[in-house]
DORO-667157 format. One record per atom (N, C-alpha, C): residue in three letters; atom name; x, y, z. Coordinates in Angstrom, 1 decimal. Layout:
[r ALA; CA; [X; Y; Z]]
...
This chain:
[r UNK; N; [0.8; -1.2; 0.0]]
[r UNK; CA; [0.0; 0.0; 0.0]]
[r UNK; C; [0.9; 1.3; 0.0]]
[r UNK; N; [2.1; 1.5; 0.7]]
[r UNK; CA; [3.1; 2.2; 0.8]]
[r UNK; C; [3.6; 2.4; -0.5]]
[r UNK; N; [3.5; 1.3; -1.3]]
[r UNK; CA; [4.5; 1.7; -2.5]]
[r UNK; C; [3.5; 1.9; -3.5]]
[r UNK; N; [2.2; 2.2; -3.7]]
[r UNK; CA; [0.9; 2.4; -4.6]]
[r UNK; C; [1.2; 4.1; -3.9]]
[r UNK; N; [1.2; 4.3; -2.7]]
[r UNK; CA; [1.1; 5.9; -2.7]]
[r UNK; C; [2.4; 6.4; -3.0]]
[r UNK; N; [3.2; 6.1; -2.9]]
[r UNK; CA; [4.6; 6.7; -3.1]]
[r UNK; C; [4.9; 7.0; -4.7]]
[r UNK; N; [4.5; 5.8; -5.4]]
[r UNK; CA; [4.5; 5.6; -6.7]]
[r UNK; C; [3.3; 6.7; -7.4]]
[r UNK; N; [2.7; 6.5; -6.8]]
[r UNK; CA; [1.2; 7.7; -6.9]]
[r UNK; C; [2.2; 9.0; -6.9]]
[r UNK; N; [2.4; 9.8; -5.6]]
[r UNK; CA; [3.5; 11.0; -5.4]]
[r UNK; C; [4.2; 11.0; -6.5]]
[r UNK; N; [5.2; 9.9; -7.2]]
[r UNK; CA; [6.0; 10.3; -7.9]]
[r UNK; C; [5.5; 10.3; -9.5]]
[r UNK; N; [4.7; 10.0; -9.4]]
[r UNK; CA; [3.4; 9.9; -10.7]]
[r UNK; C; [3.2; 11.4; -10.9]]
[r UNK; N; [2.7; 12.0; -10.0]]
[r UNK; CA; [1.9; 13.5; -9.8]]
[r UNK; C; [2.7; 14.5; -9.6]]
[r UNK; N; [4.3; 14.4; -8.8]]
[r UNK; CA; [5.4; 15.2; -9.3]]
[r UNK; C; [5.7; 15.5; -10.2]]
[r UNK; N; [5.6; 14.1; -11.1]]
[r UNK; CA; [6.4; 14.1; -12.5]]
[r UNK; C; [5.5; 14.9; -13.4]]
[r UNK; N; [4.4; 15.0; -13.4]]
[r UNK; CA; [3.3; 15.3; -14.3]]
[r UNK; C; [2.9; 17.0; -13.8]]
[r UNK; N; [3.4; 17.4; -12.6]]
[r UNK; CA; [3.4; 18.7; -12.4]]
[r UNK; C; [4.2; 19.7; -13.2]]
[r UNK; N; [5.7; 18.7; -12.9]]
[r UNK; CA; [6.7; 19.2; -12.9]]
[r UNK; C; [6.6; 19.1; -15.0]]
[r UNK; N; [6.4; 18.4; -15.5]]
[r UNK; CA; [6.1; 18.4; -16.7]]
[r UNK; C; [5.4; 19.5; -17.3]]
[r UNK; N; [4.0; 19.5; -16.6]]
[r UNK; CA; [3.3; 20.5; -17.1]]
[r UNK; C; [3.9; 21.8; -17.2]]
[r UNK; N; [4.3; 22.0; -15.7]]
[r UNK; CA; [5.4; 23.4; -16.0]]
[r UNK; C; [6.2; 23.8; -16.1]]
[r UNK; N; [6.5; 22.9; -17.2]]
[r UNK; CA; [7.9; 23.0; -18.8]]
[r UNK; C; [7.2; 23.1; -19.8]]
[r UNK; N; [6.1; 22.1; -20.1]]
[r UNK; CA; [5.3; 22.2; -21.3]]
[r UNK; C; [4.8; 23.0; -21.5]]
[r UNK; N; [3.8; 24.1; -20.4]]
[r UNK; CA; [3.0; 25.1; -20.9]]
[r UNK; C; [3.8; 26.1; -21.0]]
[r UNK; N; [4.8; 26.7; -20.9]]
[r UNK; CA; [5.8; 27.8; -21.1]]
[r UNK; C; [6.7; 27.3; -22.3]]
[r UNK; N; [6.9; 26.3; -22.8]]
[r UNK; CA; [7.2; 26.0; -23.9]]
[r UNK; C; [6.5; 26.4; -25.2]]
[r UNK; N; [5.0; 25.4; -24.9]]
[r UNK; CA; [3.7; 25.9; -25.5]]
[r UNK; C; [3.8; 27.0; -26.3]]
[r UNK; N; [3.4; 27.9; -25.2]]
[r UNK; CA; [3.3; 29.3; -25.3]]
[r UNK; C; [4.3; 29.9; -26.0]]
[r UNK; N; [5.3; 29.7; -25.9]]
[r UNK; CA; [6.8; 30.3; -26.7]]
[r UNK; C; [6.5; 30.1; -27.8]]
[r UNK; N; [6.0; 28.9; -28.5]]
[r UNK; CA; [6.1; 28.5; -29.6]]
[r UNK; C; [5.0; 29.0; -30.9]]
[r UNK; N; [4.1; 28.9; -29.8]]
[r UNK; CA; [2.7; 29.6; -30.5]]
[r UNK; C; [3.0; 31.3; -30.5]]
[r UNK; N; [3.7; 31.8; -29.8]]
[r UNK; CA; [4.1; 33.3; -29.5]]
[r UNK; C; [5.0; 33.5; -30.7]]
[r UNK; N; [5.8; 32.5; -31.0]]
[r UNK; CA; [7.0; 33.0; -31.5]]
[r UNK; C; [7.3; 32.5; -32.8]]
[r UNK; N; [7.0; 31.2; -33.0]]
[r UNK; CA; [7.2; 30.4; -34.2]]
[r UNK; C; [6.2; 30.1; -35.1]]
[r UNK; N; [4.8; 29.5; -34.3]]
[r UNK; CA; [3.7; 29.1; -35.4]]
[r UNK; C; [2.6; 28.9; -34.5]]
[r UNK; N; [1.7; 29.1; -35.3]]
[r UNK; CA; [0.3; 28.7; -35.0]]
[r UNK; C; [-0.9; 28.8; -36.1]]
[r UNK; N; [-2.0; 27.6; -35.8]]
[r UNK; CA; [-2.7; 28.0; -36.3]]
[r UNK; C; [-4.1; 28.6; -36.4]]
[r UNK; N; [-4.9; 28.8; -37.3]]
[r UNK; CA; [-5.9; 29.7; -37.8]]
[r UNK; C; [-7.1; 28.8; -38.4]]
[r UNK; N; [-8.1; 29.9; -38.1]]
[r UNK; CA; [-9.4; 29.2; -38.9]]
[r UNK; C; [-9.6; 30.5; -40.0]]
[r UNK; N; [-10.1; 29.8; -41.0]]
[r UNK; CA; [-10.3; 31.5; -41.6]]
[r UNK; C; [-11.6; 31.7; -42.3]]
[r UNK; N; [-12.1; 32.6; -42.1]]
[r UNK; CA; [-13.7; 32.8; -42.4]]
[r UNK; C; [-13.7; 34.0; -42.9]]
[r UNK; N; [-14.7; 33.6; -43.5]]
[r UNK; CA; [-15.6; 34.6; -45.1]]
[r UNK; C; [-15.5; 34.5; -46.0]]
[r UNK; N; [-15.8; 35.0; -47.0]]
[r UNK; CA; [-15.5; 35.3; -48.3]]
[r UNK; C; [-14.2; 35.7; -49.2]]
[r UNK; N; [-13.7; 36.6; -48.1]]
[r UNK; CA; [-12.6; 38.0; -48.8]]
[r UNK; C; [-11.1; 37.1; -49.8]]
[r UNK; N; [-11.0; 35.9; -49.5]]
[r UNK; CA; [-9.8; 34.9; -49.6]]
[r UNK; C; [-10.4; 34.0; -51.1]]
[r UNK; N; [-11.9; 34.1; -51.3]]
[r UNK; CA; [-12.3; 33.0; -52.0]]
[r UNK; C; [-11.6; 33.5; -53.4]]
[r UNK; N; [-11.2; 32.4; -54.5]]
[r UNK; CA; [-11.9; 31.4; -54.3]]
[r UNK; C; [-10.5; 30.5; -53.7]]
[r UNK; N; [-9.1; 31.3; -53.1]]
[r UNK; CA; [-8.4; 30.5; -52.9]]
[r UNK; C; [-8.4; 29.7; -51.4]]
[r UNK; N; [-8.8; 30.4; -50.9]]
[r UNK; CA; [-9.0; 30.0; -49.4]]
[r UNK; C; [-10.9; 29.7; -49.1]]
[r UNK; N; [-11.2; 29.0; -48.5]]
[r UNK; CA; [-12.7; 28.7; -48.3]]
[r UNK; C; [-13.4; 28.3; -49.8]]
[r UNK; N; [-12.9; 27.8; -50.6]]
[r UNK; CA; [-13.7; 27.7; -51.9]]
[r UNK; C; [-14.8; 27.3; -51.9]]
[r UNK; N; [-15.3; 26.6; -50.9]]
[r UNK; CA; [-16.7; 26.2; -50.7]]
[r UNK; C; [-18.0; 27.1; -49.7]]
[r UNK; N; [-17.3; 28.5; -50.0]]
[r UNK; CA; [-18.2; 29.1; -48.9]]
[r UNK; C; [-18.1; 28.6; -47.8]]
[r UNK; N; [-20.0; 29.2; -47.0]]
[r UNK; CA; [-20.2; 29.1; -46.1]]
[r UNK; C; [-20.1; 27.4; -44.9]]
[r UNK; N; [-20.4; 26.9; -46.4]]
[r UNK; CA; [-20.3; 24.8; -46.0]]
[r UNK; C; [-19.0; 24.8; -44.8]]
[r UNK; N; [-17.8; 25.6; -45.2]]
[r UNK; CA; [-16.4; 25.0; -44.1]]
[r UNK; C; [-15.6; 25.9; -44.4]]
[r UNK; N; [-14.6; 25.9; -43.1]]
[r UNK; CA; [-14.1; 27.0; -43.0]]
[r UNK; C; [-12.3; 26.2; -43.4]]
[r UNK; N; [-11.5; 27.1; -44.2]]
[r UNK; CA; [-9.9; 26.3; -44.2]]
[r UNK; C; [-9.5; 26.7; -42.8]]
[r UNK; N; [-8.4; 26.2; -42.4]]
[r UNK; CA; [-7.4; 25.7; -41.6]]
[r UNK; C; [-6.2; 26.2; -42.3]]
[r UNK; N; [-5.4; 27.4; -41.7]]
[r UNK; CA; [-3.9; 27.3; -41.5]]
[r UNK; C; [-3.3; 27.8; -40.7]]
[r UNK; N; [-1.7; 26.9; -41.1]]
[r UNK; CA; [-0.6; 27.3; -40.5]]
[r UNK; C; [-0.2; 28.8; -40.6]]
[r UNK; N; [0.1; 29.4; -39.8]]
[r UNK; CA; [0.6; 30.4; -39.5]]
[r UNK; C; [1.9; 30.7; -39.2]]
[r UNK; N; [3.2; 31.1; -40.5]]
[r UNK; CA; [4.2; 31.1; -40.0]]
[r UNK; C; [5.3; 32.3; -39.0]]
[r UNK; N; [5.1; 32.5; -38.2]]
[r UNK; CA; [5.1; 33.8; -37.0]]
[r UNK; C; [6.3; 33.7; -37.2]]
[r UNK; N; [7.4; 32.9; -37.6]]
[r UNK; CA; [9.1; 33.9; -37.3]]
[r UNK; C; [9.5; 33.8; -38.4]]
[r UNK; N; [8.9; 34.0; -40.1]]
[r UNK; CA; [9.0; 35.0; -41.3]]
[r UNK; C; [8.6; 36.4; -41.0]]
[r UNK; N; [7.5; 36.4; -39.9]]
[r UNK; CA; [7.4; 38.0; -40.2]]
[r UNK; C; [8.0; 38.8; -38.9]]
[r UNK; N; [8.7; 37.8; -38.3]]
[r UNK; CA; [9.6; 38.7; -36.7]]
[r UNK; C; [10.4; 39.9; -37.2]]
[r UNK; N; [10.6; 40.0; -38.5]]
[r UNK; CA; [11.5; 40.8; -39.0]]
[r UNK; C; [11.2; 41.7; -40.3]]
[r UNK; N; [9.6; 41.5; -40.3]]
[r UNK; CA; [9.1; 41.9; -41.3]]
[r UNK; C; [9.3; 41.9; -42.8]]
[r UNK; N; [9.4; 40.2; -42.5]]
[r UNK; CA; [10.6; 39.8; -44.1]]
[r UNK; C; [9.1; 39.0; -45.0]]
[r UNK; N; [8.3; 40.4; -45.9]]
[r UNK; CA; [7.1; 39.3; -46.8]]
[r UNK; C; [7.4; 39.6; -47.8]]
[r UNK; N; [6.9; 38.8; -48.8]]
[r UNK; CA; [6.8; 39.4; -50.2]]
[r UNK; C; [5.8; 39.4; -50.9]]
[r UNK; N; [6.0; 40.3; -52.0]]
[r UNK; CA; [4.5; 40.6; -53.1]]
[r UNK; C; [4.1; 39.3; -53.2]]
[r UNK; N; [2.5; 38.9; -52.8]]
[r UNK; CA; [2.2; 37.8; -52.8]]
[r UNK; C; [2.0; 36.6; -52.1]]
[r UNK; N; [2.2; 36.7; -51.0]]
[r UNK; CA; [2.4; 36.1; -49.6]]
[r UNK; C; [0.9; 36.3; -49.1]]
[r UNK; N; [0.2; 35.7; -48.5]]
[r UNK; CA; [-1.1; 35.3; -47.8]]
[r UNK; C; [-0.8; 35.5; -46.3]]
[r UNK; N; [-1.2; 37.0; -45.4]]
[r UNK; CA; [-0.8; 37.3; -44.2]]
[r UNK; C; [-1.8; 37.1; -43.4]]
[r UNK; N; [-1.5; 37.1; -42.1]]
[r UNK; CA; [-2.4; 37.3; -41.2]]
[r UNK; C; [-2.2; 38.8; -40.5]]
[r UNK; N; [-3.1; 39.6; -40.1]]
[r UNK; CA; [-2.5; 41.2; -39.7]]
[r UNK; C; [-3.3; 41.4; -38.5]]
[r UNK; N; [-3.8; 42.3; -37.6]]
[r UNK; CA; [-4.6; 42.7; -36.9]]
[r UNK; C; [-5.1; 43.6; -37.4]]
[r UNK; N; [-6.2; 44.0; -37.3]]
[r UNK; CA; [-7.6; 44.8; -38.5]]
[r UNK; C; [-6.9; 46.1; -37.9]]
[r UNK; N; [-6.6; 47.0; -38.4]]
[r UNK; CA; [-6.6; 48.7; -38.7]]
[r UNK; C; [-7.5; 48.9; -37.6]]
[r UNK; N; [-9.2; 48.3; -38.7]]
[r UNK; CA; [-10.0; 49.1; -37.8]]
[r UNK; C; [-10.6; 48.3; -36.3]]
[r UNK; N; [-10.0; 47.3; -36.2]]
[r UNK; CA; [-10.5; 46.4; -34.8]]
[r UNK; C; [-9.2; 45.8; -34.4]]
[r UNK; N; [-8.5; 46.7; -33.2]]
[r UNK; CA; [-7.4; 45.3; -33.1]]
[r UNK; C; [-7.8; 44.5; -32.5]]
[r UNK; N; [-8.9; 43.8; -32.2]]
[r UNK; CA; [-9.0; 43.0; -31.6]]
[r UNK; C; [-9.2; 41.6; -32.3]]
[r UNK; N; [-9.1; 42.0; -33.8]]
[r UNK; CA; [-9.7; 41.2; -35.1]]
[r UNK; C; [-8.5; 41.0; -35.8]]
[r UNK; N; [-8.4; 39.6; -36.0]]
[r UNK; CA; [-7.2; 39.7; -37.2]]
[r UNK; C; [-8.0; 38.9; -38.7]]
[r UNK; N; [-7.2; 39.5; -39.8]]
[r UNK; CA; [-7.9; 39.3; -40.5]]
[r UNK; C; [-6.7; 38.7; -41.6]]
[r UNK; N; [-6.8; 38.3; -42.7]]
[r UNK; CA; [-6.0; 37.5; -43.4]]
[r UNK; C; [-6.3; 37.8; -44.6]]
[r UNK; N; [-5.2; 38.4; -45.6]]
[r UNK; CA; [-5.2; 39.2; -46.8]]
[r UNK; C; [-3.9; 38.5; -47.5]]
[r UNK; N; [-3.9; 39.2; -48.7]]
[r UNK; CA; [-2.6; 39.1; -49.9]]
[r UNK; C; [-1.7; 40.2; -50.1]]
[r UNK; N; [-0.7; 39.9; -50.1]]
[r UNK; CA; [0.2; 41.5; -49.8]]
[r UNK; C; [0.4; 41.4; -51.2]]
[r UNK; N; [-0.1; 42.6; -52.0]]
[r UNK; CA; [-0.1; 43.0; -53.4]]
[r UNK; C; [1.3; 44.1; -53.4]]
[r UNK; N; [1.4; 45.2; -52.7]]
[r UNK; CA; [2.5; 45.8; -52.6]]
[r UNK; C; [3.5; 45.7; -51.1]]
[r UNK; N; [4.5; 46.1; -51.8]]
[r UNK; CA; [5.7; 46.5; -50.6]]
[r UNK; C; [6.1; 48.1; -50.6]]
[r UNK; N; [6.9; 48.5; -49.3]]
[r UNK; CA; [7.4; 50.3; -49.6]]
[r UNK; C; [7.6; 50.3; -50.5]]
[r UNK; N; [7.2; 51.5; -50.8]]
[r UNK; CA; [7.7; 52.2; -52.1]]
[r UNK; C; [7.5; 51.6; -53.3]]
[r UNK; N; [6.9; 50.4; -53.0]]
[r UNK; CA; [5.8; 50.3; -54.8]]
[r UNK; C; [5.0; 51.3; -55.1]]
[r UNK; N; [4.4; 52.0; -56.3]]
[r UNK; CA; [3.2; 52.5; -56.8]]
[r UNK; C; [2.2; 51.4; -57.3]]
[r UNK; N; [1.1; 52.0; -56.3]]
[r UNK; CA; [-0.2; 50.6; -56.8]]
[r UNK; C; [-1.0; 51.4; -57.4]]
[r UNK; N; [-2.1; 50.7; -58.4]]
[r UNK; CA; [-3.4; 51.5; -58.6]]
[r UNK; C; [-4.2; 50.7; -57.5]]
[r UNK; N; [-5.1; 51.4; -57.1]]
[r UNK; CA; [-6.0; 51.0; -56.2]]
[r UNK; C; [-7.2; 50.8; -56.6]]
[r UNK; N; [-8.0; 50.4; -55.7]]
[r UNK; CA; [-9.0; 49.6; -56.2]]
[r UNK; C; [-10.5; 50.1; -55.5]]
[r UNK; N; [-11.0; 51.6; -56.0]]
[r UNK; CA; [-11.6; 51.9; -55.2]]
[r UNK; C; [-11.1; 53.3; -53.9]]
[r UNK; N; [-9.7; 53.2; -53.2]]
[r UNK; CA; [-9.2; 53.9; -52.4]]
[r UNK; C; [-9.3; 55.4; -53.0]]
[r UNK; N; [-9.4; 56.1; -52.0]]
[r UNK; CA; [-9.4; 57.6; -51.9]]
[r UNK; C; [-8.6; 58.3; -53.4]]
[r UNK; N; [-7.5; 57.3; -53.3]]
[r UNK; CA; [-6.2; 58.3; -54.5]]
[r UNK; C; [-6.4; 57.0; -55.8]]
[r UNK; N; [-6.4; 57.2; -57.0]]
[r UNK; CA; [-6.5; 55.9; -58.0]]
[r UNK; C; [-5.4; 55.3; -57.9]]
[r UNK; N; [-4.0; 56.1; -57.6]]
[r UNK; CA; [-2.5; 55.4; -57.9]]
[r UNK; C; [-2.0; 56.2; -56.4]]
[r UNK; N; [-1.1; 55.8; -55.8]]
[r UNK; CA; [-0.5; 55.4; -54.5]]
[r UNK; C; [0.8; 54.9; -54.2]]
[r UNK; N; [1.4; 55.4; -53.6]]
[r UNK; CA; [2.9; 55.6; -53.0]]
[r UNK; C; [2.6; 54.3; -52.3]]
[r UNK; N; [3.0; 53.2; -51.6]]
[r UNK; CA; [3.3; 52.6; -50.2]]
[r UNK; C; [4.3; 53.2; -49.1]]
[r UNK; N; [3.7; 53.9; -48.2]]
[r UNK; CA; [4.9; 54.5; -47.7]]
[r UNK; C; [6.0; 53.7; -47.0]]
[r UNK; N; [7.0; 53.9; -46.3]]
[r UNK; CA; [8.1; 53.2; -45.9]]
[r UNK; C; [7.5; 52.4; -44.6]]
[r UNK; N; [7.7; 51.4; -44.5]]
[r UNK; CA; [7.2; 50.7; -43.1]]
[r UNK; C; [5.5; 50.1; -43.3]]
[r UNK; N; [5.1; 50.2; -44.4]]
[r UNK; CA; [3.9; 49.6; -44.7]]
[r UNK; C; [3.7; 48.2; -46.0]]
[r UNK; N; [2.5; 48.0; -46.3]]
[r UNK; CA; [2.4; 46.8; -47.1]]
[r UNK; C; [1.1; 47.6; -47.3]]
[r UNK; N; [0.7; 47.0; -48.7]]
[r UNK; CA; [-0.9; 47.1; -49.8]]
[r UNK; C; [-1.4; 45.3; -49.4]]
[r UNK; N; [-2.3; 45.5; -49.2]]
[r UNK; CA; [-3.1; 43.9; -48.8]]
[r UNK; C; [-4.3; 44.2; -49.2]]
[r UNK; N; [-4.8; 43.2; -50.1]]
[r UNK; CA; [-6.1; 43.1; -50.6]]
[r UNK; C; [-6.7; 41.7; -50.5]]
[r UNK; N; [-7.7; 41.4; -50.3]]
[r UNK; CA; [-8.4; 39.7; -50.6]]
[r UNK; C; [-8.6; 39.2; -51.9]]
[r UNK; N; [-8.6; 38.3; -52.5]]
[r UNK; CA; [-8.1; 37.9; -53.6]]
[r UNK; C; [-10.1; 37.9; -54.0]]
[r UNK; N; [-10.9; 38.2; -53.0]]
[r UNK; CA; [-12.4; 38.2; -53.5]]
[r UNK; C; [-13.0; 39.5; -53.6]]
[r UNK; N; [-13.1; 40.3; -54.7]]
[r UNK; CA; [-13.2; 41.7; -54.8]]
[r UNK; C; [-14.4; 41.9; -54.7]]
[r UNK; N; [-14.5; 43.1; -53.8]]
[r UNK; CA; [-15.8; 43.5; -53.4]]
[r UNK; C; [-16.2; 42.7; -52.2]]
[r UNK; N; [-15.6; 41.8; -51.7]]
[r UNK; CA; [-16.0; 41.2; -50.6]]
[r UNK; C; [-15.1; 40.8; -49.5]]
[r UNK; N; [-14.2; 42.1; -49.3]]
[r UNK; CA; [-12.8; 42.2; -48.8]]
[r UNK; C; [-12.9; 43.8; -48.2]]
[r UNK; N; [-12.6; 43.7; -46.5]]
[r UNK; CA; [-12.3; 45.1; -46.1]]
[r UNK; C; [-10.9; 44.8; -45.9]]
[r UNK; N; [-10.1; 45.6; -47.2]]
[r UNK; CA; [-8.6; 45.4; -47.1]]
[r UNK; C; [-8.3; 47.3; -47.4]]
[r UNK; N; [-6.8; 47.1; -47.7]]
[r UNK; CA; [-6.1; 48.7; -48.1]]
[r UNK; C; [-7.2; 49.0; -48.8]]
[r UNK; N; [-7.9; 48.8; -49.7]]
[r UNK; CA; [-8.7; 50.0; -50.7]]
[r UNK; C; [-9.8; 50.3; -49.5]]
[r UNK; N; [-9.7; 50.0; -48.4]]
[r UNK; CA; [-10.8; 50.2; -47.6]]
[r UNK; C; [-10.2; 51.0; -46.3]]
[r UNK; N; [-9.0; 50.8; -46.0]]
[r UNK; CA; [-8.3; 51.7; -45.1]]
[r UNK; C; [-7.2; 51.8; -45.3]]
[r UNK; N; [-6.5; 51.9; -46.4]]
[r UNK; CA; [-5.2; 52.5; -46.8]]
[r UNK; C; [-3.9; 51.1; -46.5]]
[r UNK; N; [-2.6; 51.6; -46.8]]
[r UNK; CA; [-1.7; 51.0; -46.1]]
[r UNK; C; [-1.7; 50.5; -45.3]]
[r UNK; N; [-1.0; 49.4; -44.5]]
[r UNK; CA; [-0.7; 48.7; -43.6]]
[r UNK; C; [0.4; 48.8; -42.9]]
[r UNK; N; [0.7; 49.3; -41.8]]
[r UNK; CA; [1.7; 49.0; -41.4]]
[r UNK; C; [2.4; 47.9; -41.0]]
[r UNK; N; [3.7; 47.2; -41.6]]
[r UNK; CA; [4.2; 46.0; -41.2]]
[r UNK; C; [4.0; 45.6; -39.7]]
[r UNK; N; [4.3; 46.6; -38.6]]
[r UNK; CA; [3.9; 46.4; -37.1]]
[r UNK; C; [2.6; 45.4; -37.0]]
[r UNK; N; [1.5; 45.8; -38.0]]
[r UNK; CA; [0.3; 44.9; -37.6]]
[r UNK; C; [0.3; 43.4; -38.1]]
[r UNK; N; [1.6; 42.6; -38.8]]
[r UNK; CA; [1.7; 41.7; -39.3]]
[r UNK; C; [2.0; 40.8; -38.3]]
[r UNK; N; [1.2; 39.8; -38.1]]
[r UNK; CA; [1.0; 38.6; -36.6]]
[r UNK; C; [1.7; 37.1; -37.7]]
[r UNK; N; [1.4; 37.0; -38.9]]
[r UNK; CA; [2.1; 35.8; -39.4]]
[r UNK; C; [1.3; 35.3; -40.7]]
[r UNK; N; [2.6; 34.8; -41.4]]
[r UNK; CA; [2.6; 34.4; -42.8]]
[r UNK; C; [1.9; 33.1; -43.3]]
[r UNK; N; [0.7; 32.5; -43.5]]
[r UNK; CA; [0.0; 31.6; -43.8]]
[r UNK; C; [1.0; 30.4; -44.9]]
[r UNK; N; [1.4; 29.5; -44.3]]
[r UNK; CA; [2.5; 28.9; -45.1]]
[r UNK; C; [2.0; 27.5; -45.7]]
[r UNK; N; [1.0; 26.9; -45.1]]
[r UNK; CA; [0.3; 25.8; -45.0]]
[r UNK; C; [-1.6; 26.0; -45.1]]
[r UNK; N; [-2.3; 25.1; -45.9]]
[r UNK; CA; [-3.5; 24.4; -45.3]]
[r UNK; C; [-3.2; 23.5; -44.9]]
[r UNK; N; [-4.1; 23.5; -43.5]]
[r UNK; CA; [-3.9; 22.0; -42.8]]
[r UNK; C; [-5.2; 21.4; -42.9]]
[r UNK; N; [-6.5; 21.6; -43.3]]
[r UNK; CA; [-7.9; 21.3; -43.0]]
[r UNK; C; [-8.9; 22.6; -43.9]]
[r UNK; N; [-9.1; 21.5; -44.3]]
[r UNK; CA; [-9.6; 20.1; -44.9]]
[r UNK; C; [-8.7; 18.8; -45.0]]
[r UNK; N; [-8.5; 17.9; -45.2]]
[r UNK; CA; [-7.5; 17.3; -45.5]]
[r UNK; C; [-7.1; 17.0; -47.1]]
[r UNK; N; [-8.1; 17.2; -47.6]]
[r UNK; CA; [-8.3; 17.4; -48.9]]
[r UNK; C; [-7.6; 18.5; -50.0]]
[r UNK; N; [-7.4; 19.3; -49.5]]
[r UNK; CA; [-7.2; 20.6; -49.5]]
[r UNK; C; [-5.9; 20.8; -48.7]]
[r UNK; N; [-4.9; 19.9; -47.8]]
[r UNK; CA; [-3.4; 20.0; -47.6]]
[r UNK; C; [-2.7; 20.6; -49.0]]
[r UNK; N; [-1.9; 21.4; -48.4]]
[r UNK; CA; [-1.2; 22.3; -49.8]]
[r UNK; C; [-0.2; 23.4; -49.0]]
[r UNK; N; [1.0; 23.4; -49.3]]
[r UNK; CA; [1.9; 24.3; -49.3]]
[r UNK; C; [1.3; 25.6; -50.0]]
[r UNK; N; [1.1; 26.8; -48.9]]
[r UNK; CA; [1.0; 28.2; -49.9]]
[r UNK; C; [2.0; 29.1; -50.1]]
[r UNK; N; [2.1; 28.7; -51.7]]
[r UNK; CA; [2.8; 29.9; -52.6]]
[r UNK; C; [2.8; 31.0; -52.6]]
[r UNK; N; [3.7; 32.3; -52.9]]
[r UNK; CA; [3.3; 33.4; -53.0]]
[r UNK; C; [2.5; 33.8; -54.5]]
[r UNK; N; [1.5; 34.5; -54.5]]
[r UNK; CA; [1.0; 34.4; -56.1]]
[r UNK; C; [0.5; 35.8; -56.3]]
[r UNK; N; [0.7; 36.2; -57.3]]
[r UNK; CA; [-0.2; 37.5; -57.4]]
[r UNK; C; [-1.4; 37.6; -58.3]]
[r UNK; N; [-2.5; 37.8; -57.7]]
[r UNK; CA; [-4.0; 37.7; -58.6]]
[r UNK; C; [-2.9; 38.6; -60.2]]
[r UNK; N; [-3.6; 38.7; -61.5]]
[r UNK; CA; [-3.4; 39.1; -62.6]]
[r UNK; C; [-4.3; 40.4; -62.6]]
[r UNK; N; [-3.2; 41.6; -62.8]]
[r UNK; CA; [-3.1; 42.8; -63.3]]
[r UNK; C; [-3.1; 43.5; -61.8]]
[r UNK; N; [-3.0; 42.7; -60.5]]
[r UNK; CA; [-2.5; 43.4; -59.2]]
[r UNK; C; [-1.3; 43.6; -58.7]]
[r UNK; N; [-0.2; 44.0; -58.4]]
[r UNK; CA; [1.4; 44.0; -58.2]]
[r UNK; C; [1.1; 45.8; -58.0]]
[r UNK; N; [3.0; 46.0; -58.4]]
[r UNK; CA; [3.0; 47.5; -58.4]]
[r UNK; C; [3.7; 47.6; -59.9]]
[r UNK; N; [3.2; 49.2; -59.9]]
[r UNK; CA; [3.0; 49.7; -61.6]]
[r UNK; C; [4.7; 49.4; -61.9]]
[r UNK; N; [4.8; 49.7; -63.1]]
[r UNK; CA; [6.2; 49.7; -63.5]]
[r UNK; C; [6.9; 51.6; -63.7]]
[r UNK; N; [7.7; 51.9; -63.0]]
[r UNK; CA; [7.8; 53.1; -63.3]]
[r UNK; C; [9.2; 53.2; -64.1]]
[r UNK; N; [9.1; 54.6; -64.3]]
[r UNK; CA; [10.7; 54.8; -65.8]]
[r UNK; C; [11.7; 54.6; -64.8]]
[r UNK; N; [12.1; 54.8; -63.5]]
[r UNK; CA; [13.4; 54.5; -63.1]]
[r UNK; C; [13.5; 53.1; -63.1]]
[r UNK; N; [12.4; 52.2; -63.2]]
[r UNK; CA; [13.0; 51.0; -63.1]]
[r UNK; C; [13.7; 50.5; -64.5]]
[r UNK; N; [12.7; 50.7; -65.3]]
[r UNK; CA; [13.2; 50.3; -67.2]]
[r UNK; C; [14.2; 51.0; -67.2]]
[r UNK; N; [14.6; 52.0; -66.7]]
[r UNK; CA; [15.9; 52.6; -67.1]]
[r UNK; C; [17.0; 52.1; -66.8]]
């Protein structure tokens, strides 16, 4: 009976003492490296959610590509909404600083990206509150790089950077030159 409780004690040490390694581990990892996402709505279709309202995709979230604010034209982000930080929302980074975009709707037809921002738009027009709906982004609000679907299972797929056709930044004369 002595060695059922002892063995018990060292059962419930071990599993304490476990947990509080594992949950600060956890936490680091999802803080710092990856996590994932559910993603809902429309604004992504028809690449993300292609089935509408029926199910929602599943992704990976890659959090230490953007520690350093390292994206590119085309990359699938996750940000904290402009207008709700309490909301994050998941877009396509069409431009980087100092591209000139036409916009799509926004205040100005054509647009500077200023230094320290990104152009993010949803790949489903008109059904996307992105930049043509509150301007630039600042990189600061970038939480992580969607690198994976994981769910559906159907639908597993490494995400590429892509750019919808005729969205990017304009070409200007210093570049051709």
């Amino acid at each position: 009976m002595a060695q059922q409780v002892t063995a018990g004690r060292r059962y419930l040490r071990a599993f304490v003492s476990g947990f509080f390694v594992a949950v600060p581990v956890t936490v680091t990892v999802l803080d710092r490296v990856a996590c994932v996402a559910r993603v809902e709505g429309a604004s992504m279709q028809p690449f993300l959610n292609p089935e509408g309202g029926s199910g929602c995709d599943v992704v990976l979230l890659n959090r230490w590509t953007v520690r350093n604010y390292q994206v590119q034209r085309g990359d699938v982000v996750s940000i904290m909404s402009p207008r709700n930080p309490q909301q994050k929302i998941i877009k396509r980074v069409i431009g980087l600083e100092g591209d000139f975009i036409r916009t799509l709707g926004y205040k100005n037809r054509y647009l500077r990206v200023p230094d320290g921002h990104v152009w993010i738009e949803g790949d489903h027009r008109g059904h996307s509150l992105d930049s043509n709906s509150f301007g630039p982004v600042s990189v600061g609000l970038l939480h992580g790089r969607a690198s994976h679907i994981i769910w559906p299972p159907n639908r597993w797929q490494r995400i590429k950077p892509f750019l919808p056709p005729n969205r990017g930044p304009l070409e200007t004369e210093e570049e051709e030159g």
